[in-house]
N, CA, C and O atoms as CSV, one atom per row, in Angstrom:
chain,resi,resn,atom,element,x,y,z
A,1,UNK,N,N,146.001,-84.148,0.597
A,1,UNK,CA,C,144.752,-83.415,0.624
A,1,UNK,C,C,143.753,-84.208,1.473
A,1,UNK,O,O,143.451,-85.389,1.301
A,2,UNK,N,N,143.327,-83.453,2.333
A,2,UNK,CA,C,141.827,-83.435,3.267
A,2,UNK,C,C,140.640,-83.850,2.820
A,2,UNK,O,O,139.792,-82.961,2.901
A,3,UNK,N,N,140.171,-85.070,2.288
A,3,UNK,CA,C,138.641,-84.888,1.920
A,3,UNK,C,C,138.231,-85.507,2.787
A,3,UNK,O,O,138.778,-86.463,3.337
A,4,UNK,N,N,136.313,-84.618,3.218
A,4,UNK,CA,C,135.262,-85.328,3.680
A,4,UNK,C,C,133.977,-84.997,3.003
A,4,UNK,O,O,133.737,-83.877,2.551
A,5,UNK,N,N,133.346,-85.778,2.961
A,5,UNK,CA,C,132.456,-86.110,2.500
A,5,UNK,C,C,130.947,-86.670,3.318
A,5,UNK,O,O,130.814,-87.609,4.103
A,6,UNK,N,N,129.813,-85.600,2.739
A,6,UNK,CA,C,128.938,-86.554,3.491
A,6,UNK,C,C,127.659,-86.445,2.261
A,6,UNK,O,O,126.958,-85.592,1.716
A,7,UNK,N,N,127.957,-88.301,2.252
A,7,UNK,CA,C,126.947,-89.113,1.575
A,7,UNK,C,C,126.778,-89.969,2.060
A,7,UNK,O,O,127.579,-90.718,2.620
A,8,UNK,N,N,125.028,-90.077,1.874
A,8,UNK,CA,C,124.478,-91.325,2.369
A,8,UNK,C,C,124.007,-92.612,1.460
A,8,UNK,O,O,123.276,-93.458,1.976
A,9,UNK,N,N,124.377,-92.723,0.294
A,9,UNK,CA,C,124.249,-93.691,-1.078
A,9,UNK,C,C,125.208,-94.103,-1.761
A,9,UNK,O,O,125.147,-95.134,-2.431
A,10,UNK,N,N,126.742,-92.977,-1.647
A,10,UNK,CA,C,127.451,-93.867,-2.962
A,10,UNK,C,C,128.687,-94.025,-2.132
A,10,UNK,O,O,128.758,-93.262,-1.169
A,11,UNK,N,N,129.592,-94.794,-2.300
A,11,UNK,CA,C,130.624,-94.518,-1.679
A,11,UNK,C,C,131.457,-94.014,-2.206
A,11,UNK,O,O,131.588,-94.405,-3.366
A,12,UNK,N,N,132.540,-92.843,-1.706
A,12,UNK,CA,C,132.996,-91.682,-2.511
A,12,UNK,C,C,134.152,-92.049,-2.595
A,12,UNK,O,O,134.572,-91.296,-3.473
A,13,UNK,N,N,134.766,-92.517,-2.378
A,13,UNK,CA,C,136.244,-93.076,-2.720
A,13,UNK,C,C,136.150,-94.436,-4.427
A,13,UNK,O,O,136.847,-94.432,-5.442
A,14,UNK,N,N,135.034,-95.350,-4.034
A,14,UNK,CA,C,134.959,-96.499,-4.967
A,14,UNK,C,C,134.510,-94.869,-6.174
A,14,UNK,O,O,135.007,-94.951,-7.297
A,15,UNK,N,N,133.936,-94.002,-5.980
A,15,UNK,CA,C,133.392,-93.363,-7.245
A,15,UNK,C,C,134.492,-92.707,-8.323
A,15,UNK,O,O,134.535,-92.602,-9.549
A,16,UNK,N,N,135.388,-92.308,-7.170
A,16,UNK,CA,C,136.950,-91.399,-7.318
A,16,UNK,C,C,137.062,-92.260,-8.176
A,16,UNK,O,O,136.678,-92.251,-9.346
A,17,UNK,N,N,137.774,-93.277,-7.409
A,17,UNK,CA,C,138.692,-94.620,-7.624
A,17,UNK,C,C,137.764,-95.274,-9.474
A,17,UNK,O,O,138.411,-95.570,-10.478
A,18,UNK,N,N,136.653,-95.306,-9.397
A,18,UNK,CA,C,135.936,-95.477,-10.837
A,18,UNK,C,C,136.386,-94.657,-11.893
A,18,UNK,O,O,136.580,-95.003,-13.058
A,19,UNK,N,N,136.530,-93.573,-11.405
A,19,UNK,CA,C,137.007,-92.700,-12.375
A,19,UNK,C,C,138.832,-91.953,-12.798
A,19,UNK,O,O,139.279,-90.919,-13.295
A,20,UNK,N,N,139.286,-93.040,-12.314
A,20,UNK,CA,C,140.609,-93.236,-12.395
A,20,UNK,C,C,141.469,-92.459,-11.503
A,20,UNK,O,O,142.687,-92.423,-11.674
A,21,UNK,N,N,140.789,-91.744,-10.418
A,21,UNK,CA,C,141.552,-91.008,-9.774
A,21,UNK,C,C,142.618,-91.334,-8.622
A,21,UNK,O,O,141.883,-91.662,-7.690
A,22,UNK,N,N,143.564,-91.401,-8.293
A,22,UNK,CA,C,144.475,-92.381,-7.433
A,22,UNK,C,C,143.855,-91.594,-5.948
A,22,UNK,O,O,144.059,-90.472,-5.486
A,23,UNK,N,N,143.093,-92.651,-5.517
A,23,UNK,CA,C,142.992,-92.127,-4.284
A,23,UNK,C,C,143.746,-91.708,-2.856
A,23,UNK,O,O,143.641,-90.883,-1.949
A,24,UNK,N,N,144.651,-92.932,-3.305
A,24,UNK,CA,C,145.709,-93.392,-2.464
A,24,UNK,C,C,146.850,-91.749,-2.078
A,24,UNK,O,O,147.658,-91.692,-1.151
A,25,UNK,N,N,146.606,-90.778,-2.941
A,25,UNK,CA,C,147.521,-89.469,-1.846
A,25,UNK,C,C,146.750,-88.565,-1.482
A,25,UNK,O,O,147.000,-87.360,-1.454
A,26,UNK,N,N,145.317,-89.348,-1.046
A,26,UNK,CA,C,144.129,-88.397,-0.546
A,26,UNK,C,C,143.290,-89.279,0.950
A,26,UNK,O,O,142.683,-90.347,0.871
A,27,UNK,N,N,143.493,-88.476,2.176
A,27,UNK,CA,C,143.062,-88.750,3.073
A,27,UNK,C,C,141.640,-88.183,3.157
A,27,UNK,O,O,141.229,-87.049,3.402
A,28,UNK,N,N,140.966,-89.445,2.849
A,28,UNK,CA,C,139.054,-90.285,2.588
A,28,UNK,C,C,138.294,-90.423,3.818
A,28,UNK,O,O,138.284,-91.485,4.439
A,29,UNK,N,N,137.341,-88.883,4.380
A,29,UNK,CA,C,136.604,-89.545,5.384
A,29,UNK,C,C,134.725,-89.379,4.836
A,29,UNK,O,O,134.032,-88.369,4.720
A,30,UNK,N,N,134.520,-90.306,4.692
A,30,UNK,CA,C,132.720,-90.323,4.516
A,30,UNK,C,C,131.792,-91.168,5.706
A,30,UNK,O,O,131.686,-92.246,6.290
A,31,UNK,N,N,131.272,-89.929,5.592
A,31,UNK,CA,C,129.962,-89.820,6.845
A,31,UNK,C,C,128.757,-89.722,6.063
A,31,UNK,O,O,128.346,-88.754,5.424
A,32,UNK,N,N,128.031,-91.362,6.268
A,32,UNK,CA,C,126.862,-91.570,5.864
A,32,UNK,C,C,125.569,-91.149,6.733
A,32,UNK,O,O,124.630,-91.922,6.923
A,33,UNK,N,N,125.617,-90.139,7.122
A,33,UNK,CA,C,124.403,-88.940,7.780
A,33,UNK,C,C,124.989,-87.576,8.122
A,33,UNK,O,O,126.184,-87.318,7.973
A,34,UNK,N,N,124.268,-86.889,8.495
A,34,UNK,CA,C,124.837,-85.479,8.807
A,34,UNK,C,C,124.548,-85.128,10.345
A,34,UNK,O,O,124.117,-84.121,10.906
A,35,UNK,N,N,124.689,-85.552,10.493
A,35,UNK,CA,C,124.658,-85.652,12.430
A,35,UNK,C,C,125.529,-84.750,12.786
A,35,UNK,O,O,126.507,-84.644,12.045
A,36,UNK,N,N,125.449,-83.817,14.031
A,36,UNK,CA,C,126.734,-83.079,14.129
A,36,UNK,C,C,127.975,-82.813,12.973
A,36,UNK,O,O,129.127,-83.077,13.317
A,37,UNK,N,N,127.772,-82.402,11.905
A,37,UNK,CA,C,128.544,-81.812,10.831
A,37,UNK,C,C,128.933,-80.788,11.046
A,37,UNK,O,O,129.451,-80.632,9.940
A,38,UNK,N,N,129.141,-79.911,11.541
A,38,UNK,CA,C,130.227,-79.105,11.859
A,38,UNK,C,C,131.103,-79.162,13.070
A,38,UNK,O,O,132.100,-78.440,13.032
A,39,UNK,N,N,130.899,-79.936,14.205
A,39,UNK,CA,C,131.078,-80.702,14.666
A,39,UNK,C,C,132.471,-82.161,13.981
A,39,UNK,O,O,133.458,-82.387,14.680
A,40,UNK,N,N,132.320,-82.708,13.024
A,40,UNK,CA,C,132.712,-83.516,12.311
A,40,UNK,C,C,134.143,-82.513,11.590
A,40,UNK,O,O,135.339,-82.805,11.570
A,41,UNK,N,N,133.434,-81.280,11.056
A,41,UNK,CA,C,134.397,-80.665,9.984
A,41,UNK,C,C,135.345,-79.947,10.699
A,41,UNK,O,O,136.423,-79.507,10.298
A,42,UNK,N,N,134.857,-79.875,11.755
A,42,UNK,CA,C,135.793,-78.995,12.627
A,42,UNK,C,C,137.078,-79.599,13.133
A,42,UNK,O,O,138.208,-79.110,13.149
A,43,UNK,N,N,136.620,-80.847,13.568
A,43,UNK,CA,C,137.420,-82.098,13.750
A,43,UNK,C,C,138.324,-82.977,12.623
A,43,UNK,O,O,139.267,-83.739,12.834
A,44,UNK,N,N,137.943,-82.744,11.862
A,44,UNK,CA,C,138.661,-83.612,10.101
A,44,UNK,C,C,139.296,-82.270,10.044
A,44,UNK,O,O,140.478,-82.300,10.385
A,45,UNK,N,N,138.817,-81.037,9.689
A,45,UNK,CA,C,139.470,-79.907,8.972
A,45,UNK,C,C,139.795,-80.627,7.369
A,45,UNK,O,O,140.820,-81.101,6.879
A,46,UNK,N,N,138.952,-80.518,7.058
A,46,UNK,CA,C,139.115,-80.984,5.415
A,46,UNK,C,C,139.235,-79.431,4.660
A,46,UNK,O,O,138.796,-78.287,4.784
A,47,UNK,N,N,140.372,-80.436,3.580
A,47,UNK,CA,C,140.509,-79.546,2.173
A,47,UNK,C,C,139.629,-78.968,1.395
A,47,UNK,O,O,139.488,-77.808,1.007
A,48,UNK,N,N,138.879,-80.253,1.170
A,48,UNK,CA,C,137.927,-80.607,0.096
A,48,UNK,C,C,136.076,-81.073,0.994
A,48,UNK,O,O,135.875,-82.233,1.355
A,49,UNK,N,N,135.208,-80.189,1.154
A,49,UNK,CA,C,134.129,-80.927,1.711
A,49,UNK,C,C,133.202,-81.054,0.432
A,49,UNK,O,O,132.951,-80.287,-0.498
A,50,UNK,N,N,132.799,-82.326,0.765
A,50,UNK,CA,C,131.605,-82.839,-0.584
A,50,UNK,C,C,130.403,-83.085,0.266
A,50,UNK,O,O,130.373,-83.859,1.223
A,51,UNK,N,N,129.194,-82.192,-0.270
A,51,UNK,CA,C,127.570,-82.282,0.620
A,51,UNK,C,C,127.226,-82.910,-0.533
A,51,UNK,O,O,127.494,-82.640,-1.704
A,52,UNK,N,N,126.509,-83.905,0.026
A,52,UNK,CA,C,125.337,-84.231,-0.946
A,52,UNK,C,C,123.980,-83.445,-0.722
A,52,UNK,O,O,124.017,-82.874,0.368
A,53,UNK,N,N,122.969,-83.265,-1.303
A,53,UNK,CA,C,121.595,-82.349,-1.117
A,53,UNK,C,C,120.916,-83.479,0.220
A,53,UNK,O,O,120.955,-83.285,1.435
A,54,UNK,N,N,120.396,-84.512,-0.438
A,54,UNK,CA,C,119.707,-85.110,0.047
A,54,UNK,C,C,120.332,-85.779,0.713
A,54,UNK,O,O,121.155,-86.507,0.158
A,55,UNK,N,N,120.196,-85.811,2.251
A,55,UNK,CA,C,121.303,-85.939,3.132
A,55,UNK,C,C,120.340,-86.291,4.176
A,55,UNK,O,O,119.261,-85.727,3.996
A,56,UNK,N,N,120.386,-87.058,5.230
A,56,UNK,CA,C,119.586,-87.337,6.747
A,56,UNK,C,C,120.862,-86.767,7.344
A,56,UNK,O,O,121.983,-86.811,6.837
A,57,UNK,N,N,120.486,-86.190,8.581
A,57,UNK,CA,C,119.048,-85.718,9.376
A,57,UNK,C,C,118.679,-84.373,8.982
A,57,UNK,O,O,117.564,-83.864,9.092
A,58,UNK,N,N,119.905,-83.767,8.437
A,58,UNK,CA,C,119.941,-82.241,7.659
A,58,UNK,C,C,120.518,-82.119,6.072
A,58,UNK,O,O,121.723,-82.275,5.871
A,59,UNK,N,N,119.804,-81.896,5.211
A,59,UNK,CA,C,120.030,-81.666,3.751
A,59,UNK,C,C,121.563,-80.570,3.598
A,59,UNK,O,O,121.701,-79.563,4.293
A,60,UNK,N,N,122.437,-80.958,2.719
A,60,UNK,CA,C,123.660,-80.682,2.232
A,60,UNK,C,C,123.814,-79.282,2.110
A,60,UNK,O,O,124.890,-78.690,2.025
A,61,UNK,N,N,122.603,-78.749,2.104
A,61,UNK,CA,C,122.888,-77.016,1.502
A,61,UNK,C,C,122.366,-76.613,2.876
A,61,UNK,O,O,122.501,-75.389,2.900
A,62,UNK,N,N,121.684,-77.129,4.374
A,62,UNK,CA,C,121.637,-77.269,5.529
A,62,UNK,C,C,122.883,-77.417,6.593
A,62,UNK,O,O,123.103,-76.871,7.674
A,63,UNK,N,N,123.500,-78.253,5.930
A,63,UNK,CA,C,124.982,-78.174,6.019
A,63,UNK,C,C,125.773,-76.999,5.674
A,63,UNK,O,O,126.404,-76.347,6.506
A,64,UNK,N,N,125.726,-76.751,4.450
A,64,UNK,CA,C,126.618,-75.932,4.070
A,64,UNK,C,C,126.065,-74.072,4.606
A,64,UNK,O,O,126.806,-73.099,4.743
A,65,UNK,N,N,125.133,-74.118,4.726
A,65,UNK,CA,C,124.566,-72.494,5.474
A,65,UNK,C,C,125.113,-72.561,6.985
A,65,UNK,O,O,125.488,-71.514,7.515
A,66,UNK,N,N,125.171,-73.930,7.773
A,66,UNK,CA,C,125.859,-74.287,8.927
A,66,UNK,C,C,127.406,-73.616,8.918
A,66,UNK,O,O,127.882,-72.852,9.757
A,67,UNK,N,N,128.041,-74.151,7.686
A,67,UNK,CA,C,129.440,-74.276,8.110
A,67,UNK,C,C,129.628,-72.544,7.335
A,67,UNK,O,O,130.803,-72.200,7.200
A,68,UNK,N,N,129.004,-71.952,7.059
A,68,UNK,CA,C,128.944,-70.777,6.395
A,68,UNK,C,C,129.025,-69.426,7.554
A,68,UNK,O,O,129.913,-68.609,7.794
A,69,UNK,N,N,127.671,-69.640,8.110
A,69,UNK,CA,C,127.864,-69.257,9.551
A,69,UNK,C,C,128.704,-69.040,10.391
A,69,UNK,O,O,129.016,-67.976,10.927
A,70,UNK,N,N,129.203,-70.341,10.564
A,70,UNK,CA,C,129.940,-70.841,11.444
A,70,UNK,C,C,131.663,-70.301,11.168
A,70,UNK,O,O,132.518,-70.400,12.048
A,71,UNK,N,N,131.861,-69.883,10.156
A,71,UNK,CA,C,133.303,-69.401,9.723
A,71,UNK,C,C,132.887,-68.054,9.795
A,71,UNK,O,O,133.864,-67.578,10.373
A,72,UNK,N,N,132.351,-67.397,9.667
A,72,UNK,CA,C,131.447,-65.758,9.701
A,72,UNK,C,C,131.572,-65.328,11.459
A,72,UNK,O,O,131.747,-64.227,11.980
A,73,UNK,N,N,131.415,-66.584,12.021
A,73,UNK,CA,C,131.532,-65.758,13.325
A,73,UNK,C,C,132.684,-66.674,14.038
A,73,UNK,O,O,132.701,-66.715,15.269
A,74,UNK,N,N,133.515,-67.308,13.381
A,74,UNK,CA,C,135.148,-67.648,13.330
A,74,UNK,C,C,135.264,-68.522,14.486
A,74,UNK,O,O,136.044,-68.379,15.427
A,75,UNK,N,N,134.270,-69.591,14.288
A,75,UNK,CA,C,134.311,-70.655,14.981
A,75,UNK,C,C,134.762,-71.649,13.751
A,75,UNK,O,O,135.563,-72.508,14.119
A,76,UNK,N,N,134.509,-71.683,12.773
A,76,UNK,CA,C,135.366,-73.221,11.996
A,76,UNK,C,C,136.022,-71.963,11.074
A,76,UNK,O,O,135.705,-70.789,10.880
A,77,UNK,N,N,137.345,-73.043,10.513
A,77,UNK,CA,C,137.775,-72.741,9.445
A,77,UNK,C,C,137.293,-73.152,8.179
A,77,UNK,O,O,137.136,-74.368,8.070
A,78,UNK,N,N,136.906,-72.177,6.797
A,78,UNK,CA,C,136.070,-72.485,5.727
A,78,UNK,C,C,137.373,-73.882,4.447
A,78,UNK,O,O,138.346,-73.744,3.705
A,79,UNK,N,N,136.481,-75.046,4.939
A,79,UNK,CA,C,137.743,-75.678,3.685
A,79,UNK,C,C,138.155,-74.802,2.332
A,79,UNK,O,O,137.938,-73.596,2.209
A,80,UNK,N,N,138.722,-75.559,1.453
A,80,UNK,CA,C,138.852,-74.386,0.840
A,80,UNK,C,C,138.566,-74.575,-0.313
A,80,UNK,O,O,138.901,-73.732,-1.144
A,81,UNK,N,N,137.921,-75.640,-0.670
A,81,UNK,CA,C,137.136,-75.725,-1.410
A,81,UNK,C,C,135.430,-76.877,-1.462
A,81,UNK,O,O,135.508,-78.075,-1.736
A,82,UNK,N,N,134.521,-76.415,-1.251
A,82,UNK,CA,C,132.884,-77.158,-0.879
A,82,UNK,C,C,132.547,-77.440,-2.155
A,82,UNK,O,O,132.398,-76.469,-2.897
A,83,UNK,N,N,132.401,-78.447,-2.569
A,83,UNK,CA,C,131.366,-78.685,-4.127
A,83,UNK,C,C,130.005,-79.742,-3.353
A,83,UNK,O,O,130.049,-80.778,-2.689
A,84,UNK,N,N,129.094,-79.041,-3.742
A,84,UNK,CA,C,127.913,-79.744,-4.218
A,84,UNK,C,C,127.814,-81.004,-4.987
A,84,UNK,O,O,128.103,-81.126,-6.178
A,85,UNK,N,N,127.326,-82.035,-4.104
A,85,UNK,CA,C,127.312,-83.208,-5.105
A,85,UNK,C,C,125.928,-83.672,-4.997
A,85,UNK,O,O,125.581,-84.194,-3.938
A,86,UNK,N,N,125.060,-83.543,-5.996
A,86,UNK,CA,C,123.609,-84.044,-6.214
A,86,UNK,C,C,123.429,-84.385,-7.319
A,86,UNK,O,O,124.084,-83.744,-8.142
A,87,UNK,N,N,122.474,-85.540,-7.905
A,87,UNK,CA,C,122.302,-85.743,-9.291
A,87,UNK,C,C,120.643,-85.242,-9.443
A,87,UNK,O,O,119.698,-85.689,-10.092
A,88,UNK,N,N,120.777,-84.279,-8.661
A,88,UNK,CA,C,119.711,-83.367,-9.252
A,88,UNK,C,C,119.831,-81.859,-9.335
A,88,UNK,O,O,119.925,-81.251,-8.269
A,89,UNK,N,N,119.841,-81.130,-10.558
A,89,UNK,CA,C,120.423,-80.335,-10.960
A,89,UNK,C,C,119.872,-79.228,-10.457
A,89,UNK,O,O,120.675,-78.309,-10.623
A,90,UNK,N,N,118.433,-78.679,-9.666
A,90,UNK,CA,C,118.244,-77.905,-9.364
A,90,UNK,C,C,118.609,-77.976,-7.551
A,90,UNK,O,O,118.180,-77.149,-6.747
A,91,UNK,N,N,119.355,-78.982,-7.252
A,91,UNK,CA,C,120.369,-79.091,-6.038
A,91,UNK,C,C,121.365,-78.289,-5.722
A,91,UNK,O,O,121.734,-77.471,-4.879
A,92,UNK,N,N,121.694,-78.861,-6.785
A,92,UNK,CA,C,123.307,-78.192,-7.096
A,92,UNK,C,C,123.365,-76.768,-7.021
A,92,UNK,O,O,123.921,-76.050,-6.191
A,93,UNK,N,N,122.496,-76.403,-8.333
A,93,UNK,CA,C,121.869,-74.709,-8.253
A,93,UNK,C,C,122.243,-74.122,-7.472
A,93,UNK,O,O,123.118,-73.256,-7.490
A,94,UNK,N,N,121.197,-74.782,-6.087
A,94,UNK,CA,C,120.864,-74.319,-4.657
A,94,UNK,C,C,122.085,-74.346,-3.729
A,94,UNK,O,O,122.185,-73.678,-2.700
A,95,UNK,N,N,123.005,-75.201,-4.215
A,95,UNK,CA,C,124.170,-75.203,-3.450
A,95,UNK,C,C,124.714,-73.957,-3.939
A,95,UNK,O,O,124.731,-73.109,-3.046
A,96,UNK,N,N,125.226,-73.496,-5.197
A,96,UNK,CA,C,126.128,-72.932,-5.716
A,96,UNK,C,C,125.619,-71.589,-5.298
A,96,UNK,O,O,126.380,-70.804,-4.733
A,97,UNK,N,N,124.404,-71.290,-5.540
A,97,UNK,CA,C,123.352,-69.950,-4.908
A,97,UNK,C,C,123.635,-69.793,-3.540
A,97,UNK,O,O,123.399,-68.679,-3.071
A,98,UNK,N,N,124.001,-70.495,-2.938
A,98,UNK,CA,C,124.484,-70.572,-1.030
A,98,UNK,C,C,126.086,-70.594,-0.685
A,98,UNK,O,O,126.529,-70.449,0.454
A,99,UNK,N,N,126.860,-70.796,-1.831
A,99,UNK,CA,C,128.080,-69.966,-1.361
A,99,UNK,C,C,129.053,-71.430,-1.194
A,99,UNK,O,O,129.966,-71.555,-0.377
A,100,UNK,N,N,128.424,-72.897,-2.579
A,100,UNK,CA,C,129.703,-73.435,-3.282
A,100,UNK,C,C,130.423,-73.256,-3.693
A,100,UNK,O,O,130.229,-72.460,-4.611
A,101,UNK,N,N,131.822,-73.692,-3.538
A,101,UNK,CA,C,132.850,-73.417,-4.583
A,101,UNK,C,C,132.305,-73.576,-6.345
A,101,UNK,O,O,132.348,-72.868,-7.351
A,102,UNK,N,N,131.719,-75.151,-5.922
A,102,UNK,CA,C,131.640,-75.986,-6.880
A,102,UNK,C,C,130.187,-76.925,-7.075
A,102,UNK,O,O,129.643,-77.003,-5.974
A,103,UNK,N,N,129.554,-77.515,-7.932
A,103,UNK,CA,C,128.442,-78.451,-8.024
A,103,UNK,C,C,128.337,-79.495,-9.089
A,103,UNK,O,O,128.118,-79.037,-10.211
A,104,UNK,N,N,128.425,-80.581,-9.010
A,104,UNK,CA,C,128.143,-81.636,-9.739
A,104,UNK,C,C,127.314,-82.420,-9.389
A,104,UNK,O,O,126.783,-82.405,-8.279
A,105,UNK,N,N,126.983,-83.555,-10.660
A,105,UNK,CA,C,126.237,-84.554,-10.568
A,105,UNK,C,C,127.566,-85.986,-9.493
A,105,UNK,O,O,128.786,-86.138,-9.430
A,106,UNK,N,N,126.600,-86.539,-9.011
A,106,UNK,CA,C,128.153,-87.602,-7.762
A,106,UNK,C,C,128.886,-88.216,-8.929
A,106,UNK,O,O,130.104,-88.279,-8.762
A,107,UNK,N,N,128.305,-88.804,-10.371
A,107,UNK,CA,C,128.529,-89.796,-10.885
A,107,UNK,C,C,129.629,-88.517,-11.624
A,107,UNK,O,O,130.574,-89.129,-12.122
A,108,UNK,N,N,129.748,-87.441,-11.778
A,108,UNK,CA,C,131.048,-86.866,-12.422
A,108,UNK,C,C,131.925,-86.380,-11.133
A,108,UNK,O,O,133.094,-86.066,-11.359
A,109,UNK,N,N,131.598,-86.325,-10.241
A,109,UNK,CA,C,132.453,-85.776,-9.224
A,109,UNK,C,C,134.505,-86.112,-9.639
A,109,UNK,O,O,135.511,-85.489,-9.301
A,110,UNK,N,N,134.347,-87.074,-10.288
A,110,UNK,CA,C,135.682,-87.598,-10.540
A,110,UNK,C,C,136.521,-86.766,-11.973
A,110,UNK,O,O,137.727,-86.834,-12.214
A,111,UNK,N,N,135.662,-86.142,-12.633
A,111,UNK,CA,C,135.922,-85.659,-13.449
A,111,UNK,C,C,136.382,-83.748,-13.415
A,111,UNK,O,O,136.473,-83.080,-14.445
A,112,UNK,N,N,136.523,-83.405,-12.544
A,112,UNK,CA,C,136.476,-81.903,-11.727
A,112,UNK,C,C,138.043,-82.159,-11.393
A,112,UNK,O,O,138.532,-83.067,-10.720
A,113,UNK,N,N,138.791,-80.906,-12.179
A,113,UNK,CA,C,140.107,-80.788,-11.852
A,113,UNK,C,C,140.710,-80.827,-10.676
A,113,UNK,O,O,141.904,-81.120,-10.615
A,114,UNK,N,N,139.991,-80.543,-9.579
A,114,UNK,CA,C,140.031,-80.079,-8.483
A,114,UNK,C,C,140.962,-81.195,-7.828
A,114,UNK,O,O,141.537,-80.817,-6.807
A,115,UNK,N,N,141.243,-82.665,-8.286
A,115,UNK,CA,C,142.100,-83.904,-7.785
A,115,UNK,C,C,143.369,-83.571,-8.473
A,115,UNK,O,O,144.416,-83.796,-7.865
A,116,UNK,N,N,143.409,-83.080,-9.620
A,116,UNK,CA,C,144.804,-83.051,-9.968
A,116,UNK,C,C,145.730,-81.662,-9.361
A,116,UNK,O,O,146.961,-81.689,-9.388
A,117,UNK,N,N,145.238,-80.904,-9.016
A,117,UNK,CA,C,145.909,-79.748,-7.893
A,117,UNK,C,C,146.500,-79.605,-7.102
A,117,UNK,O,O,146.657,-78.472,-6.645
């Protein structure tokens, strides 16, 4: 499985990996800004994309209306599954209201079935 990730605070593999998840049969890319992100996703083609909200230079749900778009007029392929990762809950909301799979707080991200699949 495909993950990318863009956070700029935690590192998303040590968080996995905290929460007992074997990272090791999951190919880990994190991008600490959002610079050209679709751009990035287009290029990774990830399984699994993780936005954080609060994100430089463009906020996570900024991202995710990007890559939303952007599969609508069949320039990227939609991963196939996006969760929201913010530890602020009216983030997440905002993600899930914009067309997340999924939304958590980062510090449970490890706890979401979605690794054992």
């Amino acid at each position: 499985m495909r993950i990318l990730a863009f956070e700029d605070s935690y590192d998303i593999e040590a968080l996995l990996s905290a929460g007992n998840i074997d990272t090791s049969q999951f190919t880990i890319e994190q991008k600490w800004n959002s610079e050209d992100a679709i751009s990035v996703i287009k290029e990774f083609a990830p399984d699994i994309l993780l936005l954080d909200h609060f994100m430089p230079p463009m906020k996570g749900l900024d991202v995710l209306k990007a890559v939303i778009l952007a599969v609508e007029k069949e320039e990227l392929v939609r991963p196939k599954m996006i969760v929201g990762i913010s530890s602020a809950g009216f983030a997440n909301r905002a993600m899930l209201n914009a067309g997340a799979d999924l939304a958590t707080a980062k510090f449970n991200l490890a706890t979401l079935e979605i690794w054992s699949e």
